[in-house]
N, CA and C atoms as an extended XYZ file, in Angstrom:
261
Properties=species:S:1:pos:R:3:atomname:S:1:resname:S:1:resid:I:1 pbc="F F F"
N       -28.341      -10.922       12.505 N   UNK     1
C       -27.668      -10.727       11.225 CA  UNK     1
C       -26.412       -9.880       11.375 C   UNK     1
N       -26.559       -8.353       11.977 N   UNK     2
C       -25.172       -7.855       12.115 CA  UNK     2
C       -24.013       -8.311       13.197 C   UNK     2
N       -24.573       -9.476       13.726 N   UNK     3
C       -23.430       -9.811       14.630 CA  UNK     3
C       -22.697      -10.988       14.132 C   UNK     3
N       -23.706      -11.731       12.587 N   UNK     4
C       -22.561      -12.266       11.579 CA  UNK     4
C       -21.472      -11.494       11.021 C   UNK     4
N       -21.746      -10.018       10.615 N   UNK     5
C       -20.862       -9.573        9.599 CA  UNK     5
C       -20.039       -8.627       10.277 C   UNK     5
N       -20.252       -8.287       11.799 N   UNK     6
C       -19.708       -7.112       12.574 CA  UNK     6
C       -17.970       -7.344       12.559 C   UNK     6
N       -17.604       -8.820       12.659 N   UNK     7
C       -16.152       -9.150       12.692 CA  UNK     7
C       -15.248       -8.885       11.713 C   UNK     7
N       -15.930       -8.997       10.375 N   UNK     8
C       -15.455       -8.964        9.105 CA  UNK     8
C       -15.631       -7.322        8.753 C   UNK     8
N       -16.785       -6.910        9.274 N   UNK     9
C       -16.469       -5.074        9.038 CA  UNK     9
C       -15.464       -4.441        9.513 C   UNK     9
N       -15.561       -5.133       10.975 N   UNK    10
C       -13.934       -4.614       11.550 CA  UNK    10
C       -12.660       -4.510       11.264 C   UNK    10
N       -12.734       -5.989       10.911 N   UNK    11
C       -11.096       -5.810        9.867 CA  UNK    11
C       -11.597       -5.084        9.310 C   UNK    11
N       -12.348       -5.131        8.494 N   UNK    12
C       -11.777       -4.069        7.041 CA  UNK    12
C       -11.745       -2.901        7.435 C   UNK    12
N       -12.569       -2.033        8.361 N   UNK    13
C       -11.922       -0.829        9.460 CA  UNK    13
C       -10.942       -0.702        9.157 C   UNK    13
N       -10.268       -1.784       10.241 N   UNK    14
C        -8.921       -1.380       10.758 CA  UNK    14
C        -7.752       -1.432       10.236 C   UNK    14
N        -8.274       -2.914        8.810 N   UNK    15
C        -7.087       -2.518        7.535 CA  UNK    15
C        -7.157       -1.418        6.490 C   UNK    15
N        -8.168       -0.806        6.624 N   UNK    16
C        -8.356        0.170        6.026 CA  UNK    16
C        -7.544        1.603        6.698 C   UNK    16
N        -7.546        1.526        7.686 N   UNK    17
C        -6.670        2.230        8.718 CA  UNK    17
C        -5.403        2.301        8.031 C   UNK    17
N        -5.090        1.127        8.510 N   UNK    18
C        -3.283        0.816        8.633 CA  UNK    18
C        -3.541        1.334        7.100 C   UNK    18
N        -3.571        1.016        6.032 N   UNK    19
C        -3.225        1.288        5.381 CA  UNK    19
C        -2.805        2.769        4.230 C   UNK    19
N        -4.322        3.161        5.475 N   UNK    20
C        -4.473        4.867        5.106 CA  UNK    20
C        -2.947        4.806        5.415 C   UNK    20
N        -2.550        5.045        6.590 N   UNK    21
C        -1.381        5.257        7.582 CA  UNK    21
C        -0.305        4.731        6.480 C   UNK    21
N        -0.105        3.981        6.243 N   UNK    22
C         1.001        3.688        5.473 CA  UNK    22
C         1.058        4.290        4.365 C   UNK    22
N        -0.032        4.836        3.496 N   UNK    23
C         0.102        5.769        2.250 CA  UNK    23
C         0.372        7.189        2.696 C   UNK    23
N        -0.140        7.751        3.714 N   UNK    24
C         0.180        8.920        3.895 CA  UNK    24
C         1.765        9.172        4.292 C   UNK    24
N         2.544        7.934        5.088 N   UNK    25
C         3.729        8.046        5.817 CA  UNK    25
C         4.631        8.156        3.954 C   UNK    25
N         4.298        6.904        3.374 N   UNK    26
C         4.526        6.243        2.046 CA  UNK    26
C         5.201        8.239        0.810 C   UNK    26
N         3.819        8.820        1.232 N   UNK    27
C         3.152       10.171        0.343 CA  UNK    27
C         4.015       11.319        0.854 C   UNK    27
N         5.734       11.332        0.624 N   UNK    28
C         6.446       12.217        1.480 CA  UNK    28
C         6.639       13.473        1.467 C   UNK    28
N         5.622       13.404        0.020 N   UNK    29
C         5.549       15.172       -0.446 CA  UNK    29
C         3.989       15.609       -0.394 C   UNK    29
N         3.292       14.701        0.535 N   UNK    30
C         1.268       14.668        0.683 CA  UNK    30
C         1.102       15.516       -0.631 C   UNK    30
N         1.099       14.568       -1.959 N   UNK    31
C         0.271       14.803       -3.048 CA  UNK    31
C        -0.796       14.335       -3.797 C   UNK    31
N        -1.206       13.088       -2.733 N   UNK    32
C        -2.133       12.382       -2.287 CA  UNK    32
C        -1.616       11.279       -3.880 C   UNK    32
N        -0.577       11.292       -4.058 N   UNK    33
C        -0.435       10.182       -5.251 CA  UNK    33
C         1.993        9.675       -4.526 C   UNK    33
N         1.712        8.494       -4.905 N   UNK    34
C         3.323        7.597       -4.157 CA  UNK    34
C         3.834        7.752       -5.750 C   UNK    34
N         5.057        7.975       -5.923 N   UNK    35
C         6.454        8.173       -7.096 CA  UNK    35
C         6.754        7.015       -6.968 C   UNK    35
N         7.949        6.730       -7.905 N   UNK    36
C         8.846        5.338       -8.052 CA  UNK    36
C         9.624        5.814       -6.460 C   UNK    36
N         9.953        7.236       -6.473 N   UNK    37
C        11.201        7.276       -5.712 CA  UNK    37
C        10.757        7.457       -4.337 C   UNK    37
N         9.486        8.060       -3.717 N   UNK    38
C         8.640        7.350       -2.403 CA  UNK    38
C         8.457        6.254       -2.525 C   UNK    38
N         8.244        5.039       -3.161 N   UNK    39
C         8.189        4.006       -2.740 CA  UNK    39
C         9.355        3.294       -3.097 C   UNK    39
N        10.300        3.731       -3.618 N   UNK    40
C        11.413        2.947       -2.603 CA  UNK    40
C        12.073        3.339       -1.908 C   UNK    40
N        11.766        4.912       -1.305 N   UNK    41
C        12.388        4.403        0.056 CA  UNK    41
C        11.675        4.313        1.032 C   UNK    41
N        10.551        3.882        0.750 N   UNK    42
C         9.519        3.101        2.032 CA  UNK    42
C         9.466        1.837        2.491 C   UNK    42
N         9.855        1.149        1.121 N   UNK    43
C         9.779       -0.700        0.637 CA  UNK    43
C        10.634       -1.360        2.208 C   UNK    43
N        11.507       -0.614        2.433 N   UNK    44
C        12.476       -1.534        3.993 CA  UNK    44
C        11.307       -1.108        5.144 C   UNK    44
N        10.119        0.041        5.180 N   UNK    45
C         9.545        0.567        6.104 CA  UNK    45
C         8.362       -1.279        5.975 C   UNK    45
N         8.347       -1.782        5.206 N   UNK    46
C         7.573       -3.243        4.872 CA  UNK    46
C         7.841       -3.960        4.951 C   UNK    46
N         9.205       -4.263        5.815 N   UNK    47
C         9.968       -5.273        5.280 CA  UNK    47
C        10.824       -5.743        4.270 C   UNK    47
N        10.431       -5.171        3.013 N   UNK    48
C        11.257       -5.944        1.500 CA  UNK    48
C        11.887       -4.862        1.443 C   UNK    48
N        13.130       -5.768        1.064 N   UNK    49
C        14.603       -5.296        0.840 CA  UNK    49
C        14.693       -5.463       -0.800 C   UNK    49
N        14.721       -4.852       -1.753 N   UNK    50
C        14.664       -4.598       -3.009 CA  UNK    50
C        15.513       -3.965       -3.822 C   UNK    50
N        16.490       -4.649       -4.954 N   UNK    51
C        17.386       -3.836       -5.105 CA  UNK    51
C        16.556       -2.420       -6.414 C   UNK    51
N        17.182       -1.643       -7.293 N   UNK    52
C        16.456       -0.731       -8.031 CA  UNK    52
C        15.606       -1.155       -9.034 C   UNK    52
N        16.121       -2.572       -9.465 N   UNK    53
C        15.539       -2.929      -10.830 CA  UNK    53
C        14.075       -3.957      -10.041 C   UNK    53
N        13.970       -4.314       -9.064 N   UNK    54
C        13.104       -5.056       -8.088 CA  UNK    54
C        12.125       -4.113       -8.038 C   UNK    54
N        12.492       -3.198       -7.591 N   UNK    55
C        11.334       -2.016       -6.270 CA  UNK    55
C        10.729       -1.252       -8.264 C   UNK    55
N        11.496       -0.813       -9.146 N   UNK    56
C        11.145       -0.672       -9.771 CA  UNK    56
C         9.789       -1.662      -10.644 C   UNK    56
N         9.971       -3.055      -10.340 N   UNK    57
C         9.245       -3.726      -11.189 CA  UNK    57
C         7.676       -4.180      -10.396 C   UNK    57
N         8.127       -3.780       -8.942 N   UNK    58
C         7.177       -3.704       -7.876 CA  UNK    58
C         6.507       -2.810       -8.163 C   UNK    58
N         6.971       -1.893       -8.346 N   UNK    59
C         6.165       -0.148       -8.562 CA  UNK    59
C         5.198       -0.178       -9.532 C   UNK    59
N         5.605       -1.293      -10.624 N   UNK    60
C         5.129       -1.136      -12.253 CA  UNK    60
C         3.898       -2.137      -11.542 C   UNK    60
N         4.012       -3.067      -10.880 N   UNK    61
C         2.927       -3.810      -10.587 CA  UNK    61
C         1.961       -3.120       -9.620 C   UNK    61
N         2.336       -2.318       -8.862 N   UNK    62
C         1.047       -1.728       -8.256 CA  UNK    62
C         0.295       -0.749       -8.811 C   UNK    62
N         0.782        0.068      -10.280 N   UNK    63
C         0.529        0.989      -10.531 CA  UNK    63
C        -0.267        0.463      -11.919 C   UNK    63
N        -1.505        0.126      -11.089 N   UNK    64
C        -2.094       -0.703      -12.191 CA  UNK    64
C        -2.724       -0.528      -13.497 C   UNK    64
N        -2.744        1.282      -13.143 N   UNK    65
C        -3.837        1.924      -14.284 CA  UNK    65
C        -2.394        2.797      -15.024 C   UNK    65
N        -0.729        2.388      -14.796 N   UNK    66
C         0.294        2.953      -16.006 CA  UNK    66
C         0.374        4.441      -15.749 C   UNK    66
N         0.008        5.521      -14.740 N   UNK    67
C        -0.298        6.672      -15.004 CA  UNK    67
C         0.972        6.947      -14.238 C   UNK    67
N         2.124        6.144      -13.186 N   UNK    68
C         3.066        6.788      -13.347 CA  UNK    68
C         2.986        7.324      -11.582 C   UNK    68
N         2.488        6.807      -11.110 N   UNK    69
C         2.401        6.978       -9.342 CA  UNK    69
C         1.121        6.105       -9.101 C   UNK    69
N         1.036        5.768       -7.547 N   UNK    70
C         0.733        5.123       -7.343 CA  UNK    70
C        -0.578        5.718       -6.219 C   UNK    70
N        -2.216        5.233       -6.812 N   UNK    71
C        -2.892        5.732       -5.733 CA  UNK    71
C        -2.899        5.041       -4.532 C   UNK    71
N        -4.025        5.657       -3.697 N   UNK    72
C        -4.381        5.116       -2.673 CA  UNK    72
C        -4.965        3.553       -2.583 C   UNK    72
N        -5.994        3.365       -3.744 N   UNK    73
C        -6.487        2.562       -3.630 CA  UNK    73
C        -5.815        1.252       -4.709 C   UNK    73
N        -4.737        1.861       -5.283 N   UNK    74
C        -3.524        0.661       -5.858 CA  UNK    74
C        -3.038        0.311       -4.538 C   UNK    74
N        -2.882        0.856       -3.795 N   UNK    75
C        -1.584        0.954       -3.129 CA  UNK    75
C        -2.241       -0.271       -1.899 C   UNK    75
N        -3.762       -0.174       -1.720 N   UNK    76
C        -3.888       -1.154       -0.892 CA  UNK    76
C        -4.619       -2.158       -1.394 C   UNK    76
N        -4.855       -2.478       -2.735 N   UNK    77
C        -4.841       -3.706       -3.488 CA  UNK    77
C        -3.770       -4.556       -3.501 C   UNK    77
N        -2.555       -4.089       -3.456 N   UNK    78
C        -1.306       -4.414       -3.517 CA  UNK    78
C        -0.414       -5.543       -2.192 C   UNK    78
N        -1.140       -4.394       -0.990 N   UNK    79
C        -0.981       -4.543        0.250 CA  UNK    79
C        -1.682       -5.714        0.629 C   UNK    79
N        -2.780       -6.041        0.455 N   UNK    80
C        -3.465       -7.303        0.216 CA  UNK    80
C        -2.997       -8.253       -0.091 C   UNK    80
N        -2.784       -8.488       -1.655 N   UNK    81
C        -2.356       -8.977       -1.965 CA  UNK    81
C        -0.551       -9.573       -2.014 C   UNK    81
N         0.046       -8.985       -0.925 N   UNK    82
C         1.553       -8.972       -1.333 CA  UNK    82
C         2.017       -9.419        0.251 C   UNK    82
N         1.477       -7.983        1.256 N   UNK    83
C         2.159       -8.186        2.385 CA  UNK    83
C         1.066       -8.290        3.397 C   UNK    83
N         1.518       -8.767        4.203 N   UNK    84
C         0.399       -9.182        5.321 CA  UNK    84
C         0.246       -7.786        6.036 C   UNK    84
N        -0.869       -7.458        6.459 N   UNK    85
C        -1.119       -6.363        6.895 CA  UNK    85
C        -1.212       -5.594        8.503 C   UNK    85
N        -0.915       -7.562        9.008 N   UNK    86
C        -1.128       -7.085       10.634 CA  UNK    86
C         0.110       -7.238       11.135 C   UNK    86
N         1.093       -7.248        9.867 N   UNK    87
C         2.500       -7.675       10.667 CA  UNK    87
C         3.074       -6.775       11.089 C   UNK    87
C-alpha cells in the first residue's frame, strides 16, 4: 500500500518545499504575510513580466480571503494553479 502513495507524497514534499522557499525569498520584510509591493517585485523572480495594473490584478487573485497580503497558503494555491512548479 505505501509504495502506491510514496511517489505522490514526495512531490508534495518537495513542492511544498519549493514553495516554502519562494514565500520566504517572496516575504522581504519576514512578516510571514507577501504586500502588493513584495510581490511585484518578485513576479520576474517567476518568470511573468507584468506591467502595475497586471501584477496588481494578480495580487487581487491570490489574495483570496481580501485581507490585503498574501498568505502562505494563498500563495501556494496560486502556484499550483498558475505556474509550474518544477520549472
Amino acid at each position: 500500500m505505501i509504495e502506491s502513495i510514496l511517489p505522490m507524497f514526495l512531490r508534495n514534499v518537495f513542492y511544498f518545499f519549493k514553495v516554502s522557499r519562494v514565500f520566504t525569498a517572496m516575504d522581504s520584510n519576514q512578516d510571514s504575510a507577501v504586500s502588493l509591493s513584495e510581490f511585484q517585485k518578485f513576479l520576474p523572480n517567476l518568470g511573468l513580466q507584468l506591467n502595475a495594473e497586471e501584477a496588481a490584478a494578480a495580487f487581487r487573485d491570490v489574495d483570496r480571503d481580501s485581507s490585503g497580503v498574501i498568505s502562505f497558503g494563498e500563495l501556494a494555491l496560486w502556484l499550483a494553479r498558475t505556474c509550474n512548479p518544477d520549472g
